[in-house]
PANUTOR-29576 format. One record per residue (C-alpha): residue in three letters; x, z, y. Coordinates in steps of 0.05 Angstrom, whole numbers, padded with zeros to 5 digits. Layout:
# residues N
resn x z y
ALA X Z Y $
...
***
This chain:
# residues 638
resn x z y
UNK 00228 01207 -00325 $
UNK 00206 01154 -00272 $
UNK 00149 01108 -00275 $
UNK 00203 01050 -00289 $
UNK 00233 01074 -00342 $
UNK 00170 01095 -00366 $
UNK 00145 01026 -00367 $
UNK 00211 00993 -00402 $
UNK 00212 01047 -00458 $
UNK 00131 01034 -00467 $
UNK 00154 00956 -00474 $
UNK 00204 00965 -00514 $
UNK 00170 01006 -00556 $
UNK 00106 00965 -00568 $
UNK 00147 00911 -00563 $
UNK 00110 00868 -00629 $
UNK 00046 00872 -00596 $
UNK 00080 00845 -00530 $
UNK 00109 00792 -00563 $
UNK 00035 00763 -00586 $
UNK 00013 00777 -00517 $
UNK 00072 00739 -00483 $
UNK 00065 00684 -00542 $
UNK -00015 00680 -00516 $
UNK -00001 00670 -00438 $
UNK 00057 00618 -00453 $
UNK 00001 00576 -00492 $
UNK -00049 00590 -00435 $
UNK 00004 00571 -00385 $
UNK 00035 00519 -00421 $
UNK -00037 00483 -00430 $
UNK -00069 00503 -00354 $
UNK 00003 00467 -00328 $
UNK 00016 00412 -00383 $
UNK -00056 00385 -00357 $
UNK -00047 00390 -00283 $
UNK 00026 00347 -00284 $
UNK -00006 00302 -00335 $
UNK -00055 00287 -00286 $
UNK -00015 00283 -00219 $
UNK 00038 00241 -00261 $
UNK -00011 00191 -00288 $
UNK -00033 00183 -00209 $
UNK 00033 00183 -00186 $
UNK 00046 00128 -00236 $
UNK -00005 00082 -00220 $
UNK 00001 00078 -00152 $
UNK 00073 00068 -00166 $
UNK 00048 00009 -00212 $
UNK 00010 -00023 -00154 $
UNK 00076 -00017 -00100 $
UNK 00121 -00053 -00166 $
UNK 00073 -00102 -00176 $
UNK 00051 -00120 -00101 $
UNK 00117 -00110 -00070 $
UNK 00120 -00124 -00003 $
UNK 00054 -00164 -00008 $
UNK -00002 -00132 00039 $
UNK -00046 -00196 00039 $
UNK -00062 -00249 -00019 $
UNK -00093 -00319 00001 $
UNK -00122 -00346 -00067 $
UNK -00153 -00416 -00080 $
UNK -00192 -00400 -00138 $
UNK -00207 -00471 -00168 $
UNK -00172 -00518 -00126 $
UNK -00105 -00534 -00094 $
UNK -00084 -00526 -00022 $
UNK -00036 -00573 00021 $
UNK 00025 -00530 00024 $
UNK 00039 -00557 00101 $
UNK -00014 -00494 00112 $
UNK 00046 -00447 00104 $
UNK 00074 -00475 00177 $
UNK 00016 -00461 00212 $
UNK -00004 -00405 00183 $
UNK 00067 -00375 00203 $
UNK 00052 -00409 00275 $
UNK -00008 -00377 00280 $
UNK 00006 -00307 00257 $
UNK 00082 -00300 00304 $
UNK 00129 -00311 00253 $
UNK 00166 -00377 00237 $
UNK 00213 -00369 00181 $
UNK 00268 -00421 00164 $
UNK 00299 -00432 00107 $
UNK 00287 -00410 00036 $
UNK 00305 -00349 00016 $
UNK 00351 -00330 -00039 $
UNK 00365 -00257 -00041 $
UNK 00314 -00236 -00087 $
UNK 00267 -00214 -00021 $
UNK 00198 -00238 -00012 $
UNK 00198 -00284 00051 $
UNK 00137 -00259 00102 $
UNK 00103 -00316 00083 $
UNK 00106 -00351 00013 $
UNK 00077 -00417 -00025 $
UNK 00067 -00403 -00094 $
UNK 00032 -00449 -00150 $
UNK 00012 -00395 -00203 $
UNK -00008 -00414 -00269 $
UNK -00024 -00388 -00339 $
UNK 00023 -00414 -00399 $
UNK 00060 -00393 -00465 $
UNK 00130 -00385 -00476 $
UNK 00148 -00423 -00539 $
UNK 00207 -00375 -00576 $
UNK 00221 -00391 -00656 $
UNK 00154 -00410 -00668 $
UNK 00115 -00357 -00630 $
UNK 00073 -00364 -00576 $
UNK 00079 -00318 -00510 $
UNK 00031 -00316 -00466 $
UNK 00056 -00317 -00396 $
UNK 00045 -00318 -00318 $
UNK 00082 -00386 -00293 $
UNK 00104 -00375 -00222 $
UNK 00128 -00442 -00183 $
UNK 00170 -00410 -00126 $
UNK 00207 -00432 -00070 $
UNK 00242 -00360 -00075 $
UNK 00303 -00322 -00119 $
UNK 00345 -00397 -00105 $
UNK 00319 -00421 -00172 $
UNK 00351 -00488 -00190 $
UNK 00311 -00543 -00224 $
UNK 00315 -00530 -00299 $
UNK 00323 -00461 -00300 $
UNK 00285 -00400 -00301 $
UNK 00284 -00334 -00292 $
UNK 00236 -00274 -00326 $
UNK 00221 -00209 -00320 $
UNK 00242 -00151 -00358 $
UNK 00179 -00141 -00400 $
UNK 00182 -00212 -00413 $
UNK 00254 -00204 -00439 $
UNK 00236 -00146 -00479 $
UNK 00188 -00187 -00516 $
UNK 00237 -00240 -00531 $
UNK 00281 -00195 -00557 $
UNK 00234 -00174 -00607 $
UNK 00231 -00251 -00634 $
UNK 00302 -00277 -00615 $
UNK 00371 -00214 -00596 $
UNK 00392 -00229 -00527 $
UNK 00436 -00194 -00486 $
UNK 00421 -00181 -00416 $
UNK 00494 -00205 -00410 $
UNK 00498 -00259 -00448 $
UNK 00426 -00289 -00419 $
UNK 00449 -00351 -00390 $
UNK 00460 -00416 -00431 $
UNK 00395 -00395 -00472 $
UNK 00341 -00443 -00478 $
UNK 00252 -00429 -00478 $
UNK 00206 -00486 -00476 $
UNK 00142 -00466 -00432 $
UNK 00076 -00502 -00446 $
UNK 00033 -00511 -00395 $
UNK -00040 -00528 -00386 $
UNK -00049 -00608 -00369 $
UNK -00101 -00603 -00321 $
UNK -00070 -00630 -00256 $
UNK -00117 -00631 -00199 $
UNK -00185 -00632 -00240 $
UNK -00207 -00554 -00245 $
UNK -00184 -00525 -00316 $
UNK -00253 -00506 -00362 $
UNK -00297 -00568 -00328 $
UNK -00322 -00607 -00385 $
UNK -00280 -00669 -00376 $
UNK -00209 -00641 -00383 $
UNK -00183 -00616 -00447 $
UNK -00155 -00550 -00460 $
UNK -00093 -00555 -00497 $
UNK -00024 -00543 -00478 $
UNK 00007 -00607 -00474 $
UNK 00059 -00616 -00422 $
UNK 00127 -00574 -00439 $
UNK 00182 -00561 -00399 $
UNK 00252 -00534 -00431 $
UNK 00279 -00489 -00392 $
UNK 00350 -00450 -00382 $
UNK 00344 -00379 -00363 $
UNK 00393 -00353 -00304 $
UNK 00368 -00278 -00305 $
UNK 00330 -00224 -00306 $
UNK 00290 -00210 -00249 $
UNK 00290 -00125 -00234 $
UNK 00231 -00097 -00216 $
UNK 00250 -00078 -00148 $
UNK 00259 -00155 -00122 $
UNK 00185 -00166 -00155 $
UNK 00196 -00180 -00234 $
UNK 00137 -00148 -00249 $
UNK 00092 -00179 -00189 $
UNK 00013 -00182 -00208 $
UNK -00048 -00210 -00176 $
UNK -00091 -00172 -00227 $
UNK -00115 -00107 -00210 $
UNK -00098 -00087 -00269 $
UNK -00033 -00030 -00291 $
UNK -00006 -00066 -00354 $
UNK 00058 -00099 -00337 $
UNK 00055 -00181 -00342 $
UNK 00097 -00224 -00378 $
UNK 00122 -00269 -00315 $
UNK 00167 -00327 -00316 $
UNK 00189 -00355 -00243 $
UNK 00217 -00425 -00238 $
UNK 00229 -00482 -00180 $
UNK 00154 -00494 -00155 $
UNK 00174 -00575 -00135 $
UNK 00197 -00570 -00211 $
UNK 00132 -00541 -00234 $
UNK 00084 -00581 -00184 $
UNK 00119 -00646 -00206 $
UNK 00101 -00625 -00282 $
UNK 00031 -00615 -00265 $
UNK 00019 -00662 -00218 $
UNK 00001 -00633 -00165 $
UNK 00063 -00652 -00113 $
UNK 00053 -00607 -00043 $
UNK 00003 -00565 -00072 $
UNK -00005 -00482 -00082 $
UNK -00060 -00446 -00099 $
UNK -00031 -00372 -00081 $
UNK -00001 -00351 -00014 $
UNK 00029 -00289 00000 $
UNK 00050 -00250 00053 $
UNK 00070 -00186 00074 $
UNK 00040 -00186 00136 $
UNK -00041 -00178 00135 $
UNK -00076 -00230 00150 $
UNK -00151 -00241 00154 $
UNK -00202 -00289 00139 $
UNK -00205 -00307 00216 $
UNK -00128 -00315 00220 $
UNK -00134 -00365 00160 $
UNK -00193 -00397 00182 $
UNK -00161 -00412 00245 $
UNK -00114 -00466 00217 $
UNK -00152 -00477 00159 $
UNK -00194 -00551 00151 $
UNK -00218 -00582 00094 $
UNK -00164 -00634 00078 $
UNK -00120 -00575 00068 $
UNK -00175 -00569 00008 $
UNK -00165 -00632 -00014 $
UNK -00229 -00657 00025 $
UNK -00218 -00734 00034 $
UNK -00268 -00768 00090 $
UNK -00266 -00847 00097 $
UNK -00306 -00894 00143 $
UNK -00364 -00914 00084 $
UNK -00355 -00988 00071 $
UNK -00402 -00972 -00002 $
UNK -00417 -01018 -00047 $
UNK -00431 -01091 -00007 $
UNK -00384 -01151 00001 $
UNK -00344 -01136 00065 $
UNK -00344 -01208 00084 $
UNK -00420 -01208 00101 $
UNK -00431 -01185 00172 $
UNK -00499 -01166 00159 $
UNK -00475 -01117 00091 $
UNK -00414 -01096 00134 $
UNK -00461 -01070 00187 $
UNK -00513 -01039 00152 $
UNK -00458 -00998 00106 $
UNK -00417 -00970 00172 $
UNK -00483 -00948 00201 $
UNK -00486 -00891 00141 $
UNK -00426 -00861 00164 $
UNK -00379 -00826 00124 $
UNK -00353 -00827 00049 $
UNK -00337 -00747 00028 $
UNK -00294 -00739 -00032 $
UNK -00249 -00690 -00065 $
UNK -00181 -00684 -00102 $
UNK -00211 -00641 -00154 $
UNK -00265 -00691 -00175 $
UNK -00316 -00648 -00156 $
UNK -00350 -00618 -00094 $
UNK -00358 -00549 -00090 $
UNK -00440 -00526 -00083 $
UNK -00435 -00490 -00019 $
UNK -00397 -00551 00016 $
UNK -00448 -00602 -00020 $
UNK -00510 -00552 00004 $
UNK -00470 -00552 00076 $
UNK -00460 -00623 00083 $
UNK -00530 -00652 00056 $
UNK -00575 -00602 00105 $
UNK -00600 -00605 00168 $
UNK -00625 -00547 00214 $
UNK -00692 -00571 00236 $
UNK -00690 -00511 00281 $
UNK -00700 -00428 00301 $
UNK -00758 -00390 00278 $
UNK -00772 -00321 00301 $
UNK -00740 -00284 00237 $
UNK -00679 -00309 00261 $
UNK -00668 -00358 00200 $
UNK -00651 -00422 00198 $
UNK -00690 -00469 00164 $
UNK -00659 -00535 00131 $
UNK -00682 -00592 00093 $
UNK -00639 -00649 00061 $
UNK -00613 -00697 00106 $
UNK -00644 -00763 00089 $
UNK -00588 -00801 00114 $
UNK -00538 -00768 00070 $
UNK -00526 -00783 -00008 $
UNK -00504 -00747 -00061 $
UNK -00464 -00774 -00123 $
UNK -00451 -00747 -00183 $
UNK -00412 -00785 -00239 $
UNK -00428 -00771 -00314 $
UNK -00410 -00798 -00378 $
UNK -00471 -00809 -00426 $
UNK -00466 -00808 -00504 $
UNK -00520 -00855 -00502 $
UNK -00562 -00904 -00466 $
UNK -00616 -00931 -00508 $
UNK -00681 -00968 -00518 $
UNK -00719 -00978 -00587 $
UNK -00666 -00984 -00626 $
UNK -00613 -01012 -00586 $
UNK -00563 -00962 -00554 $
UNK -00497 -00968 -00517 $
UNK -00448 -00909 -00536 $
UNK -00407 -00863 -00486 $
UNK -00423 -00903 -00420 $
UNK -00407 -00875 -00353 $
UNK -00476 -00866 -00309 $
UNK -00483 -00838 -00237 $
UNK -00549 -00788 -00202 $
UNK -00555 -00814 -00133 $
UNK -00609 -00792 -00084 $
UNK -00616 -00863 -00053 $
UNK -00600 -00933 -00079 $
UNK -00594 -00989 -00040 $
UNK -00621 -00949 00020 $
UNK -00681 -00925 -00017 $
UNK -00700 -00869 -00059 $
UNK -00699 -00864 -00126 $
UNK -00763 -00833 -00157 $
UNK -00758 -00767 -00210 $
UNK -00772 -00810 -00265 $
UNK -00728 -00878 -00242 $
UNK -00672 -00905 -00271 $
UNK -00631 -00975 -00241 $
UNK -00597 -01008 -00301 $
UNK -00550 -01060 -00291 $
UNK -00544 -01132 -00319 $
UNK -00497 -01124 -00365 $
UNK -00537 -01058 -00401 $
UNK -00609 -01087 -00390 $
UNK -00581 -01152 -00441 $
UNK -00556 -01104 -00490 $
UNK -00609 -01063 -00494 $
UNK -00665 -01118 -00480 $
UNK -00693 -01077 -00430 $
UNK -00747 -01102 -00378 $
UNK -00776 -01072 -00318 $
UNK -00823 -01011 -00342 $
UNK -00781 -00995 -00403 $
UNK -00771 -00930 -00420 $
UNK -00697 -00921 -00432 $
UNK -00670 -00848 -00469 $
UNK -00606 -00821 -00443 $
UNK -00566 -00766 -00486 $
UNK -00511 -00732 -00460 $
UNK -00467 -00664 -00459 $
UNK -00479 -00598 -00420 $
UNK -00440 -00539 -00417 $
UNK -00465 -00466 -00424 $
UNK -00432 -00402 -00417 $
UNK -00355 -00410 -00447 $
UNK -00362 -00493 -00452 $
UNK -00409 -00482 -00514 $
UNK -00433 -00557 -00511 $
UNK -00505 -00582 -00529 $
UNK -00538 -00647 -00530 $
UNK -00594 -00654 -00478 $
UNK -00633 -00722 -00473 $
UNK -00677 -00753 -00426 $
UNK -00737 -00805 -00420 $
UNK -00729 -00851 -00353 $
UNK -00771 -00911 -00329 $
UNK -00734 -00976 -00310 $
UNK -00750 -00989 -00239 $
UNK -00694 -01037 -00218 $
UNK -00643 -01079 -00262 $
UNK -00585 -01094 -00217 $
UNK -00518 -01138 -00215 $
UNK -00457 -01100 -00256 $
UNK -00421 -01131 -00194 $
UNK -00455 -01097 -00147 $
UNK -00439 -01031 -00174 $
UNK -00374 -01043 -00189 $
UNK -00359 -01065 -00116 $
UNK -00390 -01000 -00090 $
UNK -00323 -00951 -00107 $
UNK -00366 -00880 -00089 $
UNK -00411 -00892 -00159 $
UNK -00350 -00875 -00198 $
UNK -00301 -00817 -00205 $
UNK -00236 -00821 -00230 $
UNK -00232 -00761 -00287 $
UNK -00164 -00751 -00318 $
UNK -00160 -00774 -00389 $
UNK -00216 -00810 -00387 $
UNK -00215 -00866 -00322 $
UNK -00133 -00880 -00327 $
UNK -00122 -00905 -00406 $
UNK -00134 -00978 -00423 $
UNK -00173 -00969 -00484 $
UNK -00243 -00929 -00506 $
UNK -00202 -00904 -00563 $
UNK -00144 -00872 -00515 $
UNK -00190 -00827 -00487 $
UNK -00166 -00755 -00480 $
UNK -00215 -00698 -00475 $
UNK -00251 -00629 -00501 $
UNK -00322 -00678 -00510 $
UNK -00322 -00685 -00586 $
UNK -00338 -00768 -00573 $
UNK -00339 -00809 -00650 $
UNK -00294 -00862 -00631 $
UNK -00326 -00903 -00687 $
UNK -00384 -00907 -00650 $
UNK -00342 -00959 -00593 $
UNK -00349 -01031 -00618 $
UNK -00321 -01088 -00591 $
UNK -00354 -01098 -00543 $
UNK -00352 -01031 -00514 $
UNK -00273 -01045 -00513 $
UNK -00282 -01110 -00466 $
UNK -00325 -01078 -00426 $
UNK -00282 -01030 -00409 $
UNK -00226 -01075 -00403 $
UNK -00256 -01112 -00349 $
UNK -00306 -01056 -00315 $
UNK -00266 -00985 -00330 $
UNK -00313 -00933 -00315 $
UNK -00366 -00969 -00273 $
UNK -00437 -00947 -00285 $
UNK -00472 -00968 -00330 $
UNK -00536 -00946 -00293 $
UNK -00559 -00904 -00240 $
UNK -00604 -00843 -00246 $
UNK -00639 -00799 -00191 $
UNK -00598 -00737 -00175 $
UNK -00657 -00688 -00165 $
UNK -00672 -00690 -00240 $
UNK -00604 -00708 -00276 $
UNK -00553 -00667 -00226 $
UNK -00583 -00605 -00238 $
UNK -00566 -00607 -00314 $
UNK -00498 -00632 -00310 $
UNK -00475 -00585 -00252 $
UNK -00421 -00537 -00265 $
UNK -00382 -00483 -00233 $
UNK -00331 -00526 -00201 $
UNK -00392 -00569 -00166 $
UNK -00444 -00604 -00171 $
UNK -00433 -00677 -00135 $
UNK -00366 -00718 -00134 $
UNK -00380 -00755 -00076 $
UNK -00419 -00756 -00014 $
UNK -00449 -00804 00045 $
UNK -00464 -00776 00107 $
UNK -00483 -00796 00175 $
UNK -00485 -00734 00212 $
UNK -00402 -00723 00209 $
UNK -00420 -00662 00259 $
UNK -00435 -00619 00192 $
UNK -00355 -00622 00175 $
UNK -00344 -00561 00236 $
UNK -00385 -00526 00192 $
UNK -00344 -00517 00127 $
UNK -00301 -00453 00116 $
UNK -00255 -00433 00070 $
UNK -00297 -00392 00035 $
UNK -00344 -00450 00006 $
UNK -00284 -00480 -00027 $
UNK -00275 -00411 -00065 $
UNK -00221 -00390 -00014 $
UNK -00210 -00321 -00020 $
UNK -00169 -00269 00029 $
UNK -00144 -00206 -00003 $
UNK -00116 -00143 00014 $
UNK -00094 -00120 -00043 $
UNK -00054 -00053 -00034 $
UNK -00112 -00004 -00003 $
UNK -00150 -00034 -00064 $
UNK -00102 -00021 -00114 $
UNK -00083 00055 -00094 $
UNK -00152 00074 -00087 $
UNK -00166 00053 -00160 $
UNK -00107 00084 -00185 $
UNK -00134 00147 -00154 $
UNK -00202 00139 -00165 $
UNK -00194 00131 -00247 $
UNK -00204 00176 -00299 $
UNK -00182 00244 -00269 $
UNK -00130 00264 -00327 $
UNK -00123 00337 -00299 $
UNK -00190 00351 -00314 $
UNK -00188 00308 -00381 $
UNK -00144 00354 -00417 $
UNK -00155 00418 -00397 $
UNK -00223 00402 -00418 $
UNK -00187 00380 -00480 $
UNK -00147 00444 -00483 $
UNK -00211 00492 -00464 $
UNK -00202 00511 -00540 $
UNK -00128 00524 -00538 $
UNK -00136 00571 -00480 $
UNK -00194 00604 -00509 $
UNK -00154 00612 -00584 $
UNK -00093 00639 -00533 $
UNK -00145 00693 -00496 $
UNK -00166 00714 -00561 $
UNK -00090 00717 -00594 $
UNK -00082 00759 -00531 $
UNK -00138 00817 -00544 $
UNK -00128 00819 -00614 $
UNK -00053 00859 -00604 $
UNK -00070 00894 -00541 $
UNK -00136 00922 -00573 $
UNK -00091 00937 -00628 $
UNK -00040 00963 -00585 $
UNK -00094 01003 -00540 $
UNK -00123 01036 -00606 $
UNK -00047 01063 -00628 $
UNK -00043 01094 -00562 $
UNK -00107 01128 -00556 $
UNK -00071 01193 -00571 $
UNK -00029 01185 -00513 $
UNK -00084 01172 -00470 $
UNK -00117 01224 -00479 $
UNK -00056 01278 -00470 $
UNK -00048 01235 -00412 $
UNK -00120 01249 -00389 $
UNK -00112 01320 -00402 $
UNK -00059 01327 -00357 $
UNK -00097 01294 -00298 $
UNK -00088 01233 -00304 $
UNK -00151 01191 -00281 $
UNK -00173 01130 -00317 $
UNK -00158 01087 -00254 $
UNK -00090 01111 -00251 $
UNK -00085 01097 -00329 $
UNK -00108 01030 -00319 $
UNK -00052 01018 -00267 $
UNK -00007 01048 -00308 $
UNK -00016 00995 -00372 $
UNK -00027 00939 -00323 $
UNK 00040 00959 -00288 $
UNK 00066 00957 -00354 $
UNK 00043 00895 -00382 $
UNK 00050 00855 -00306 $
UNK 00133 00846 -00325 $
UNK 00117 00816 -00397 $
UNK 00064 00770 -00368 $
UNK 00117 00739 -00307 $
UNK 00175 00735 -00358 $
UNK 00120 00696 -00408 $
UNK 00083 00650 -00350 $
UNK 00154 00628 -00340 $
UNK 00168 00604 -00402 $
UNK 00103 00573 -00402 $
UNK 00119 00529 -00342 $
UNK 00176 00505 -00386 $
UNK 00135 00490 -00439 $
UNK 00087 00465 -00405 $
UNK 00134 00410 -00373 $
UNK 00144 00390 -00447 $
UNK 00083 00385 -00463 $
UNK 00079 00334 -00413 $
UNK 00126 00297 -00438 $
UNK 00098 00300 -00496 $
UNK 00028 00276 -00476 $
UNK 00049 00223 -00432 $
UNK 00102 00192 -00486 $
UNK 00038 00194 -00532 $
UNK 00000 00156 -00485 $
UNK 00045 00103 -00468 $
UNK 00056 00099 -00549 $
UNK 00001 00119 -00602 $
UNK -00056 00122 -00551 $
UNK -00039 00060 -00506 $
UNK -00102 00030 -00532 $
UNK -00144 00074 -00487 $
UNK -00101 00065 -00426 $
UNK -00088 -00005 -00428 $
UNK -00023 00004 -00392 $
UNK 00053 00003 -00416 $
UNK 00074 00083 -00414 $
UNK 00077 00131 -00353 $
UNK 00130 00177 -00319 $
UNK 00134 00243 -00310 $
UNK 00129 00269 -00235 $
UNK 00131 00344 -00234 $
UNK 00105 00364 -00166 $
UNK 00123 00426 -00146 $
UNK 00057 00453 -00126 $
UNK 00019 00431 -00177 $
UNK 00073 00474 -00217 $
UNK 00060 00535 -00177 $
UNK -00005 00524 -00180 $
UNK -00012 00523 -00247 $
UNK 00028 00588 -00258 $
UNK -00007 00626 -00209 $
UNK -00077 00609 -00248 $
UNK -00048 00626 -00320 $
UNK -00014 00691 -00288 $
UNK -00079 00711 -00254 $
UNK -00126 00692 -00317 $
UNK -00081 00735 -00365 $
UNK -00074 00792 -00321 $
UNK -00155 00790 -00300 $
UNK -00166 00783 -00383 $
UNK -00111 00849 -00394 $
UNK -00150 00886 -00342 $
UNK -00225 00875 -00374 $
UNK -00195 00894 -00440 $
UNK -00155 00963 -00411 $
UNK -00220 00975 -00367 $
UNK -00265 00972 -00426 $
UNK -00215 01011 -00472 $
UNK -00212 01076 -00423 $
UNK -00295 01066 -00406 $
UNK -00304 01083 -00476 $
***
C-alpha cells in the first residue's frame, strides 16, 4: 500500500476526530479572515463616503459668519482659466459653483426634520420646487409613504432660520425658525450627481434638500449673496486672495461726513479731514479687521516684529442696547447707547460718560453725576447675565447732535426697523412693561439714537462677541484697507479630499479591533483542535510504536501524521474563507444596525479584497498546521 492511500484510509478512519479538527481551523480561519475584510471594508467604505459626499469638489471656499458678493464667482473663474457659461442642468457640478448653504427643518405631519438647505444655481431647479436626497426621502417615508414614482405633486414646508445678514447666535437676533417656504418636490437626487454632498468631515449621510438659490437668498434676504463656493479645481488662498477685497465681504467705506450739520463750512471741513466711515453688512466688524484697521506700525525692531499702537486718528464704534440708564432713582429702560474712543475729537476718559439732553432731563442728571448702566452679555452658548456699570457725567450733549451723526447707530434686525418699543423682535428677554409712554415717543421720533455715549476701552470689551467687536469705524489712514485678507473676515480655503481619505484611513483600525475581539475564539478553536488529536494521537500509540519497530524514525512519523492531517486542514481553511466572508457580513450589517451608536455612520459595504483573503488563509493554514506539528512533536518526544 502507498503512502496515499495510506493517508485517505488513516482519514477516513479517524475521521470523528478530523471532523473536530477541521471544525477548529474553520473557526480559526473564519475569525483571522472575518476581521481582516471587516477592516479593509470599513476603509474601503469611508473613503468611498468622502468621494459620495465631495464629488467632484477638490477645493471648498467657506465664509464662516458672513456673506460674500456672488460677482466673486466671475473672477474667480477669470483668474483661475476657466470661464463657464451658462447654468448647468445635468445633474454635474459646474467647475465653479455659488452656493448659499444653510441649516433648517423640514416640516412633514407635524415632525420636524432637521436638514442641510442648499440654494443652488445647479440640477435646473425651478422656483418653488425642490429636490432631496435619498436619505432624506427615506426619512420621509417613515412619517408620510411616497413613492419614488409618484414624488412629484407632493408638498414640504422648510423653515428656515430668520437671520438675514446679521450673524446667526449674536445676541441681537432671535433664534427661531420663522420664515417658511412650501415647497414642491421634483426628485430625488442619486448619489452619484451629489445627493449626499457634505461639508462636514464627518461619515453619517446628511439629510440635504437643494432648491433655487435666487429663491432661497430672496427668503433670507440676502439677494447676491453665498457663503460656500465650490469647485473642482484646487484653488488656494493666494488664488482667492487675488480677486478677493473687502466689499466682496460686505465691507462698506464712505467719505466720513459724521455727525455735524453739512451746511457749516467750518463742520464740513473738520469732518472730511478724519477720513473714512468703515461699516459692515453684518452689523459687526470682525476683531482681526477692527485690530487691522485701528493700528499703526510705529516701526522695525531687531526681533523682526512689528510694533503697533492705536491710531489716534481712527475711532471705533460699537452700538449697544442698555436695560437701563439710571441715576438715584430715576432710570430710562432698554435705551440704545454707543463706546466710542473719541467724541467730538477728544477722548473719552475710562470712567466718562456723554449723556444727551433728552436723558440728562429724565434722569435729572448734572455734570459729575454718577449714572449706573445695566445691560446683557453673552457667555459660552448665549447664557445671558446682567452686568452693570458706574460712569461719571463729563459732557451732556444735544439729542440732535447725535442723531445727525449716522455712525453712533447700527441698524440690528428686529430691533432698528419696527415702529413701536413693543414690536421688538429678539432672543433679549426685554419686559415690555417696563416701556412707558414716553419711551414710545421717543422712539417714534429718535429710533435707535443713543441715548448716551460711553468710552470703548472699558464698555467694548464686555459686550464684544465672536462675530466682532465694533460696528463702525473712522479712519484717516485709508492705506490700512491693502492690508485686510480674507482670512480676518473668517474666510476659509479648504481642500477637503486629502483631508477626508486620510481620516478615513487613519480611524480606528477595525482589522486589529476584532481579532483582538476574537483572540478568545481562536484560542477556544486551538484548544477544540488538541483536545481530538491528543485523543486521536493516544488511540494510535499502538501503531506507532509497531511503526517504530519497524524503522520508522520519529521525524518520518511526524511527516507522516502531518502529511496526513495537511489535506483535512486545506479542505477546512477553505470553508473557513467562506465563513469567514459571512461573518463579515454579519459584523458589518451589525454595525450599520445594533451598534451604529459607536460608529456614528449609516452602515458599511462589504469589499472582499482578494489579498486580504489569501492572506488570511495562508495565516489560519500556517497557525493550524504549526499548532498540529507542536502537538505530534510532543506526542512522539514522549
Amino acid at each position: 500500500m502507498n503512502t496515499s492511500r495510506l493517508i485517505v484510509r488513516n482519514i477516513s478512519l479517524y475521521k470523528p476526530f478530523y471532523r473536530l479538527i477541521a471544525i477548529a481551523v474553520v473557526v480559526a480561519v473564519a475569525v483571522i479572515t472575518g476581521s481582516l475584510v471587516v477592516g479593509d471594508s470599513v476603509r474601503s467604505t469611508l473613503i468611498n463616503r468622502v468621494n459620495e459626499r465631495l464629488g467632484k469638489t477638490e477645493t471648498i471656499i467657506f465664509s464662516r459668519y458672513s456673506y460674500l458678493d456672488d460677482k466673486i464667482l466671475e473672477s474667480l473663474n477669470v483668474e483661475t482659466g476657466r470661464v463657464e457659461t451658462g447654468r448647468v442642468e445635468t445633474g454635474h457640478a459646474p467647475s465653479l459653483q455659488g452656493v448659499l448653504l444653510l441649516n433648517g427643518f423640514v416640516s412633514v405631519s407635524g415632525k420636524l426634520i432637521p436638514v442641510m438647505v442648499w440654494g443652488t444655481d445647479n440640477y435646473g431647479i425651478k422656483k418653488g420646487q425642490a429636490k432631496i436626497n435619498k436619505a432624506l426621502f427615506n426619512e420621509i417615508n417613515t412619517v408620510e409613504t411616497w413613492h419614488a414614482a409618484s414624488l412629484q405633486g407632493n408638498h414640504i414646508v422648510l423653515r428656515l432660520p430668520a437671520a438675514g445678514m446679521v450673524p446667526l447666535g449674536s445676541m441681537y437676533v432671535t433664534d427661531t425658525y420663522t420664515t417658511s417656504l412650501r415647497l414642491e418636490l421634483d426628485s430625488v437626487i442619486p448619489v452619484e450627481q451629489g445627493g449626499n454632498i457634505n461639508l462636514k468631515n464627518e461619515q453619517t449621510i446628511p439629510f440635504n434638500i437643494f432648491l433655487n438659490r435666487e429663491e432661497l437668498a430672496e427668503a433670507m434676504d440676502v439677494t447676491g449673496k453665498i457663503n460656500v463656493i465650490l469647485s473642482d479645481r484646487i484653488i488656494s488662498m493666494e488664488d482667492f486672495a487675488s480677486v478677493w477685497n473687502y466689499e466682496i465681504s460686505g465691507l462698506k467705506v464712505d467719505t466720513c461726513h459724521c455727525g455735524l450739520d453739512p451746511q457749516s463750512p467750518d463742520n464740513w471741513g473738520s469732518r472730511v479731514k478724519r477720513g473714512m466711515t468703515v461699516t459692515s453688512n453684518r452689523i459687526f466688524i470682525q476683531d482681526k479687521v477692527v485690530e487691522t484697521l485701528h493700528t499703526v506700525e510705529t516701526g522695525r525692531v531687531e526681533t523682526g516684529r512689528a510694533p503697533s499702537l492705536h491710531d489716534s486718528a481712527s475711532n471705533r464704534f460699537y452700538s449697544y442696547l442698555a436695560n437701563s440708564i439710571a441715576k438715584e432713582g430715576n432710570s430710562i429702560p432698554y435705551s440704545f447707547i454707543t463706546a466710542v474712543d473719541l467724541f467730538d475729537g477728544k477722548s473719552l476718559n475710562p470712567d466718562e460718560i456723554v449723556l444727551s439732553d433728552y436723558a440728562a432731563r429724565r434722569l435729572n442728571a448734572r455734570l459729575n453725576d454718577t449714572i449706573s448702566i445695566s445691560f446683557f452679555v453673552s457667555k459660552q452658548l448665549k447664557t445671558l447675565v446682567t452686568d452693570s456699570i458706574f460712569l461719571r457725567v463729563g459732557k451732556i450733549v444735544p439729542l440732535n447732535d447725535l442723531q445727525s451723526d449716522k455712525t453712533l447707530v447700527a441698524e440690528f434686525p428686529g430691533l432698528s426697523n419696527v415702529e413701536r418699543c413693543t414690536d421688538w423682535n429678539s432672543d433679549l428677554p426685554i419686559n415690555m412693561k417696563l416701556i412707558t409712554d414716553e419711551d414710545e415717543d421717543f422712539w417714534t421720533k429718535y429710533k435707535n439714537t443713543p441715548k448716551a455715549i460711553v468710552p470703548y476701552s472699558t464698555l467694548a470689551p464686555r459686550w464684544k462677541n465672536a462675530f466682532g467687536s465694533a460696528t463702525a469705524l473712522q479712519i484717516e489712514n485709508t492705506d490700512r484697507l491693502n492690508d485686510l485678507s480674507p482670512e480676518m473676515f473668517d474666510i476659509q480655503v479648504i481642500h477637503p479630499r486629502e483631508a477626508g481619505i486620510i481620516a478615513a484611513k487613519s480611524g480606528v483600525d477595525f482589522s486589529s479591533l476584532f481579532l483582538s475581539l476574537g483572540i478568545f475564539i481562536i484560542i477556544s478553536a486551538a484548544m477544540l483542535m488538541m483536545v481530538p488529536l491528543s485523543e486521536m494521537l493516544f488511540r494510535r500509540r499502538y501503531e506507532i510504536n509497531l511503526l517504530k519497530s519497524t524503522g520508522f524514525s520519529n521525524k518520518r512519523i511526524r511527516r507522516l501524521l502531518l502529511r496526513e492531517s495537511t489535506p483535512v486542514v486545506f479542505v477546512a481553511a477553505i470553508s473557513g474563507v467562506v465563513a469567514g466572508l459571512i461573518y463579515t457580513y454579519i459584523v458589518l450589517f451589525l454595525l450599520g444596525t445594533v451598534w451604529s451608536g459607536a460608529t456614528h455612520t449609516d452602515g458599511f459595504r462589504v469589499y472582499p479584497d482578494l489579498l486580504t483573503i489569501v492572506i488570511g488563509l495562508i495565516i489560519g493554514v500556517i497557525l493550524s498546521l504549526l499548532l498540529l506539528y507542536i502537538r505530534i512533536f510532543r506526542a512522539l518526544k514522549s
